[in-house]
GUMI-460551 format. One record per residue (C-alpha): x, y negated, z negated. Coordinates in steps of 0.25 Angstrom, whole numbers, padded with zeros to 4 digits, always signed. Layout:
# GUMI-460551
XYZ...
# end
This chain:
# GUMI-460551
-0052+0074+0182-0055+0078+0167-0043+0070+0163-0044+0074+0148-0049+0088+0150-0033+0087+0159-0027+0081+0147-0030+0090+0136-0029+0104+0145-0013+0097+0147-0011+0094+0134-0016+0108+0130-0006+0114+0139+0006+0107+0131-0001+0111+0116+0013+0109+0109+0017+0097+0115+0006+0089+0114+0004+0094+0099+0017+0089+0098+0016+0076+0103+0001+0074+0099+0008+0076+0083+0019+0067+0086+0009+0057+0089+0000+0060+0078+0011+0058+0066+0018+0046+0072+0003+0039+0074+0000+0045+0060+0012+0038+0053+0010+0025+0061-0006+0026+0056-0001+0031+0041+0009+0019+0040+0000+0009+0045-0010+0014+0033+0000+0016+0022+0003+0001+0027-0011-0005+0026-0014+0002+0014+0000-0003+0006-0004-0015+0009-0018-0015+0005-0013-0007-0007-0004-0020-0010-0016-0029-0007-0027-0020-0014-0017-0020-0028-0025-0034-0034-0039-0036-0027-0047-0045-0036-0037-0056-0040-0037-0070-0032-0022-0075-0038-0010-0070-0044-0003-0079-0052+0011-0079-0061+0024-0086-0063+0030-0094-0052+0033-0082-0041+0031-0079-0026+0019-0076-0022+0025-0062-0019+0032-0059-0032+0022-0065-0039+0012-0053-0033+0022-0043-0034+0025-0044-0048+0011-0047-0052+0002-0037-0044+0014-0026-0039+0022-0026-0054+0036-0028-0043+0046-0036-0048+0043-0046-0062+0038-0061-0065+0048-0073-0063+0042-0079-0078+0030-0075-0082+0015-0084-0086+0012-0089-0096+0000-0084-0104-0008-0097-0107-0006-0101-0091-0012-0089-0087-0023-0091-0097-0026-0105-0093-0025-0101-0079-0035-0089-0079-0044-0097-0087-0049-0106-0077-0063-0103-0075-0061-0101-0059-0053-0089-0063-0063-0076-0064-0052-0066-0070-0035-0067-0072-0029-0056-0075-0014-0057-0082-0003-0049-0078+0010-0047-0088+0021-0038-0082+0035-0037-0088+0037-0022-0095+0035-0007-0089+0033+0006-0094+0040+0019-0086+0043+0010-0072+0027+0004-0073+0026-0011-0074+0017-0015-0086+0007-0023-0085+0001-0034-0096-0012-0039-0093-0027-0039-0100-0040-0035-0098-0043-0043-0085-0033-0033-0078-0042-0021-0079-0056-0031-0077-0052-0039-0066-0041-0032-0058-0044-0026-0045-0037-0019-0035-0039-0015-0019-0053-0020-0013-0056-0025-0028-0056-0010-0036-0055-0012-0053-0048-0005-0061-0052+0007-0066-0046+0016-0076-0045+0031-0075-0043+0031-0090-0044+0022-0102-0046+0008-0101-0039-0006-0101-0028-0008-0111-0035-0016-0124-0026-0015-0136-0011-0022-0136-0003-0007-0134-0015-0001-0125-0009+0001-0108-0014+0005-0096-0008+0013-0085-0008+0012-0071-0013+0023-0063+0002+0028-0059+0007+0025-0073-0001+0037-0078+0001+0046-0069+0014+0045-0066+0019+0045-0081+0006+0055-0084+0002+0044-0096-0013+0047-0102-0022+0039-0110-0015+0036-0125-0001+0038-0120+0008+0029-0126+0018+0022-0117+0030+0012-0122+0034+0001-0113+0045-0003-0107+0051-0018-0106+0054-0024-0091+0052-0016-0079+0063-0006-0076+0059+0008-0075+0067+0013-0085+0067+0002-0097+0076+0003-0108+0069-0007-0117+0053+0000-0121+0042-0006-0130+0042+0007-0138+0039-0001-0151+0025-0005-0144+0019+0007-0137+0008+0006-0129-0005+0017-0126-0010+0021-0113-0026+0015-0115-0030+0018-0100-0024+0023-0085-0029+0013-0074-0034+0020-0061-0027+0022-0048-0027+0008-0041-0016+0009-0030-0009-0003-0035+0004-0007-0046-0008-0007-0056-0006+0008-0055+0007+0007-0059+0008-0002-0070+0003+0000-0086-0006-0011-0090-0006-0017-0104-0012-0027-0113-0005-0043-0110-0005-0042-0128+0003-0028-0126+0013-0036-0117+0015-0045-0127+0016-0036-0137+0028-0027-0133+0034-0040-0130+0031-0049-0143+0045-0045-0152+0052-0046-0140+0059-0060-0138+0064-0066-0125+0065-0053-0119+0073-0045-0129+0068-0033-0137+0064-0038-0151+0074-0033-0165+0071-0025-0175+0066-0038-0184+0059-0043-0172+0052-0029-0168+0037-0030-0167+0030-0018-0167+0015-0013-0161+0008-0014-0175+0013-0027-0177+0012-0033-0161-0005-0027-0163-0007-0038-0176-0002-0050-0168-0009-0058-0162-0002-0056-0146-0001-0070-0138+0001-0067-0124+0013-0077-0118+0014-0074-0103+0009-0065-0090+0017-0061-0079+0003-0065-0069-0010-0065-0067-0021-0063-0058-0033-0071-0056-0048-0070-0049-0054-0084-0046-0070-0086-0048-0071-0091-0033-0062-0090-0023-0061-0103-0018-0052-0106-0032-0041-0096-0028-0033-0105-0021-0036-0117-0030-0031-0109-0043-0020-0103-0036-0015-0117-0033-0018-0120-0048-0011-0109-0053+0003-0113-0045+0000-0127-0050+0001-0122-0065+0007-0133-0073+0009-0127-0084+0019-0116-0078+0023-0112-0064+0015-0103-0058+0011-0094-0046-0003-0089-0041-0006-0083-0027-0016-0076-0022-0014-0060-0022-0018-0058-0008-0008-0069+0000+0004-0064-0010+0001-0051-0004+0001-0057+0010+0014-0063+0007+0020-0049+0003+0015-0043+0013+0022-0054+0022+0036-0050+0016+0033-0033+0015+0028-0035+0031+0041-0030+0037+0040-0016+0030+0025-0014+0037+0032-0018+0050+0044-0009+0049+0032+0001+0045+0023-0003+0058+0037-0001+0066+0040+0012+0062+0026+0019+0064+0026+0012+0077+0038+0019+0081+0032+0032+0075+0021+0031+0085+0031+0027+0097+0038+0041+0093+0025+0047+0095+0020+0042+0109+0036+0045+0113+0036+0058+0109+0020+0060+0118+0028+0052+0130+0040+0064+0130+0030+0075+0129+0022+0068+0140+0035+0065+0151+0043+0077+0146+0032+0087+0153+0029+0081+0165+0040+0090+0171+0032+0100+0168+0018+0096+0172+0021+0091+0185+0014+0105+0190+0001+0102+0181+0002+0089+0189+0002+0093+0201-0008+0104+0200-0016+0091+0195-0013+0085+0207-0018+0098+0216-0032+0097+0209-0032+0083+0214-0027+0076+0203-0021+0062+0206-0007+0057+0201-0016+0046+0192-0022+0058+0187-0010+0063+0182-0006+0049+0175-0021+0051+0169-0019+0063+0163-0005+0061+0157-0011+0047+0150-0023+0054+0145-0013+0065+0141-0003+0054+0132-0018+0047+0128-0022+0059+0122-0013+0064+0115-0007+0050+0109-0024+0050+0104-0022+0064+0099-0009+0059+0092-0016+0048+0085-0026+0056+0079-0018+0065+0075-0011+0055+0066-0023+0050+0063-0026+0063+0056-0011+0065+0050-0015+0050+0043-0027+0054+0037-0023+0067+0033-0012+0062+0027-0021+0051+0019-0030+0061+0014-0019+0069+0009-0011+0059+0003-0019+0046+0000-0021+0049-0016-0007+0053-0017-0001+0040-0009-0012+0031-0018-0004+0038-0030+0010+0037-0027+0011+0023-0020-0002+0016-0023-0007+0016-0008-0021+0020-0006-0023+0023+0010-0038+0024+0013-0042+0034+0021-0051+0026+0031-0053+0025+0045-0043+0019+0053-0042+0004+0054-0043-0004+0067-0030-0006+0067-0025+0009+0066-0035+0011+0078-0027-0001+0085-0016+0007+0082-0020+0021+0087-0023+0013+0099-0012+0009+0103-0005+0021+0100-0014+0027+0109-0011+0017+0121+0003+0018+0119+0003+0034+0121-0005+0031+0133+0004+0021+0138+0015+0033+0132+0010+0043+0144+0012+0031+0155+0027+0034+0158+0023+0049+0159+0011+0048+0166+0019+0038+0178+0029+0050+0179+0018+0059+0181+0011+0050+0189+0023+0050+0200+0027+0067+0197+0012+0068+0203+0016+0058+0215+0028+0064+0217+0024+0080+0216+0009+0079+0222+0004+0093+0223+0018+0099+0220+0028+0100+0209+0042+0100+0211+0051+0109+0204
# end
């Protein structure tokens, strides 16, 4: 018996249901693979946001906040380090490279960012990418910024604007550096990280908004300090919010990173990038459950709706069975058929969303890279997705069970007859 050849001529016969069901299946599969990707590439977008460095270091923090406010610009320093620490520190001749980090002001919502050449030489991103710029270069003078990919696009700034900063971080600041503006000397390429978010100046120009200010208040008339003035003096740097560091080998990360939190001369914090993202995704792991759930509910839908379709109609093919039966079909060749009938379209389901995924990606990936900083490669599916599309699979066959036992005993019961 052509078993198959039997299946599809059935499933043919019922063209709108099975299209039906066959789509149910496709978008509920096609939403658990889309979550599963959007997942995995969330989190290899957090991991892929700092790729070269070895240790994050600051002032005395969890490892957590200490990555979050040094890497992600969420949420501010307890204190800040001090200048001649981090310069003793990075010094050492084990350490390749150090890059500093000074955060405290914003401009329009975007955190700015104080650091020095080592940023745009040494930093790296996702599978260690530099940065590039799509136009201009690093920020040199004392007033020169650079803007973060989203910066410029969303405000529509261009090379030689000129942009005023603001003190703190709220999004709408009352309190701006107007008497010390700034000019836009170069745009950094997309990344898909915070870096795309941020405006990048000089550790000197960070001082320099700040050097008539005094313990946090804005300066007087008498004590005003303007641009001309600031660009004669000689800026010493005080403090950093963080840095980041490279080791020569990397049999002395561990050794320096206990060095670092043994610091005498102040208390401070170093970890390694990578385990403090471990750690957050520790405590962020209940929302990729809650996701996991969801789509695995999705799917349940799905294979539900192919069971009704399935039991619903064998009312109404009990006389296709028992013809079956008269061309010398046996009631195990009914159960056959109705498995081979959920196995089929459960596979044609899965490919379906398969395709609705990878349409969807082709479609929308540069726009979602854009708006949330996500990049989802378009590859081919992982292992895992294969686990998972195997298993949906067994569970629609095992789906068509129920169905196929009721037909199994409607074949007994009715033998070359149907009662009606």
């Amino acid at each position: 018996m052509n078993y198959l050849r039997l299946t599809l001529a059935s499933l043919r016969n019922r063209t709108l249901t099975t299209t039906l069901t066959v789509l149910s299946i496709g978008l509920s599969v096609g939403l658990f693979v889309g979550v599963e990707r959007m997942r995995l590439a969330a989190r290899e977008s957090f991991q892929g946001t700092v790729s070269g460095a070895q240790i994050l270091a600051g002032a005395r923090a969890g490892s957590v906040q200490l990555l979050l406010y040094a890497i992600f610009h969420i949420g501010n320093a307890t204190r800040n380090v001090t200048y001649k620490s981090y310069k003793d520190i990075s010094s050492n001749p084990a350490v390749e490279w150090a890059i500093p980090i000074s955060l405290g002001d914003s401009y329009r919502g975007f955190r700015v960012v104080g650091t020095d050449q080592n940023f745009y030489k040494y930093y790296q991103f996702r599978d260690r990418k530099s940065l590039s710029f799509e136009s201009g270069a690093p920020a040199s003078d004392i007033f020169d910024v650079v803007l973060g990919a989203d910066v410029a696009r969303s405000l529509n700034h261009s090379m030689g604007k000129e942009i005023v900063i603001s003190h703190g971080v709220a999004e709408k600041s009352l309190i701006h550096h107007d008497d010390k503006p700034f000019v836009v000397k170069g745009i950094l390429a997309k990344t898909g990280t915070p870096i795309d978010r941020s405006v990048f100046i000089t550790l000197e120009g960070m001082e320099a908004i700040h050097i008539d200010w005094k313990s946090g208040a804005q300066p007087s008339e008498e004590e005003h300090v303007d641009a001309q003035t600031v660009r004669k003096m000689k800026i010493q740097i005080g403090a950093i919010t963080a840095f980041l560091m490279r080791m020569k080998s990397p049999g002395q990360i561990l050794r320096y990173q206990r060095t670092i939190n043994d610091y005498a001369a102040e208390p401070l914090t170093a970890v390694t990038p990578g385990a403090a993202l471990q750690e957050l995704w520790q405590t962020v792991g209940y929302a990729e459950d809650a996701l996991r759930i969801i789509s695995v509910f999705v799917v349940l839908v799905g294979l539900s709706g192919m069971f009704l379709s399935i039991y619903t109609t064998l009312g109404e093919r009990r006389r296709e069975m028992a013809i079956l039966r008269a061309l010398g079909a046996r009631a195990y060749h009914i159960v056959m058929l109705l498995l081979l009938e959920a196995a089929t379209v459960t596979i044609a389901g899965c490919m379906v969303g398969v395709g609705i995924v990878y349409a969807l990606l082709f479609a929308f990936q540069p726009w979602i890279e854009t708006q949330f900083g996500i990049f989802i490669p378009v590859q081919l599916l992982s292992p895992a997705e294969w686990g998972y599309l195997g298993i949906v699979i067994v569970c629609g066959i095992l789906t068509g069970l129920i169905p196929a036992f009721r037909a199994y005993r409607n074949a007994l019961h009715d033998g070359l007859s149907v009662r009606v």
